[in-house]
C-alpha positions as CSV (number, residue, x, y, z in Angstrom):
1,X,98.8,29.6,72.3
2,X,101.5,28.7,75.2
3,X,100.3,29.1,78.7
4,X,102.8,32.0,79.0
5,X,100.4,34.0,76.8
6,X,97.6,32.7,77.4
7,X,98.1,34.3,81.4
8,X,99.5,38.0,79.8
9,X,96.3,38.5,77.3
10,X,93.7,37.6,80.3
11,X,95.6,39.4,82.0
12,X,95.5,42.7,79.6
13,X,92.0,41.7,78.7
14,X,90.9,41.5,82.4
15,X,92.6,44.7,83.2
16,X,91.2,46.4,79.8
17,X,87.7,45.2,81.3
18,X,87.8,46.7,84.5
19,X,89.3,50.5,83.1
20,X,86.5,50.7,81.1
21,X,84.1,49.5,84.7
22,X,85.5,52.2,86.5
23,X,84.9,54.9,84.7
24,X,80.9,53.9,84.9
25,X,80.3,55.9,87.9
26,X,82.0,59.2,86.8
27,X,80.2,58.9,83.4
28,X,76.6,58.8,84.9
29,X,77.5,61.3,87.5
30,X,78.4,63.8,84.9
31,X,76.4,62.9,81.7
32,X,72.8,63.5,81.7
33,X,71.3,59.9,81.9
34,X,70.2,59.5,78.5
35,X,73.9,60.4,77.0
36,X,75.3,57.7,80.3
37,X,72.7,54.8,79.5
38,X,74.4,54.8,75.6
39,X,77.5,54.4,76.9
40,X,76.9,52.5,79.4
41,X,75.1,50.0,76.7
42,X,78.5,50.3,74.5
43,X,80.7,49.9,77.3
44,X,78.8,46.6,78.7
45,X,78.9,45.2,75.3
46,X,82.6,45.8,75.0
47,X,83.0,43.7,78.2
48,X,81.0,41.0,77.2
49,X,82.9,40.7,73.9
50,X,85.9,40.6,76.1
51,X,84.6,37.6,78.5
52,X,83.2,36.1,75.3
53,X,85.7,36.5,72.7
54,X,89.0,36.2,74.8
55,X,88.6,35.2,78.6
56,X,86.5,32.1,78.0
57,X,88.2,31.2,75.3
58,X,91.5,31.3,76.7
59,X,90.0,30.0,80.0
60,X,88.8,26.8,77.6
61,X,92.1,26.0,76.3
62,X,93.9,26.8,79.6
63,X,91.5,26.0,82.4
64,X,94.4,26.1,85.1
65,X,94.8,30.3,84.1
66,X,90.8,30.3,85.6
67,X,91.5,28.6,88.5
68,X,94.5,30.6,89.4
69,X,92.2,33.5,88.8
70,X,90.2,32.5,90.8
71,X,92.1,31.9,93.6
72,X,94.1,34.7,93.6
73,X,90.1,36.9,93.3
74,X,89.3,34.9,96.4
75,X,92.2,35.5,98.3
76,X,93.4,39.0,97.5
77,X,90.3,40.6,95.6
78,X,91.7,41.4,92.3
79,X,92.6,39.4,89.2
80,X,96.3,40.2,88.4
């Protein structure tokens, strides 16, 4: 995969990752905690199939995309 991408799917990937983060506080505020800690345990797996299955990955073949990420996380606190 070209560079090119390689940056847009991280990019939708990342942002796919952090929708589903943010809706973690509004889920255990409102479900009783045995109905939250399921999907919490879905949710968390989803994200690590993301990292796993398409950040690293792409992050392996383009390791210049990671430390632009990086970079831009350090400097101005989000990913994209």
């Amino acid at each position: 995969m070209n560079q090119d991408l390689a940056e847009l799917l991280t990019q939708a990937a990342t942002k796919g990752f952090g929708e589903l983060s943010t809706v973690l506080p509004v889920l255990e505020e409102h479900l009783p905690a045995e109905e939250f800690t399921h999907w919490q345990s879905i949710i968390e797996q989803i994200c690590d199939d993301i990292d796993q299955n398409i950040t690293s990955k792409i992050y392996d073949q383009h390791p210049e995309l990671r430390e632009k990420a990086e970079l831009r996380l350090t400097k101005y606190g989000v990913l994209f």
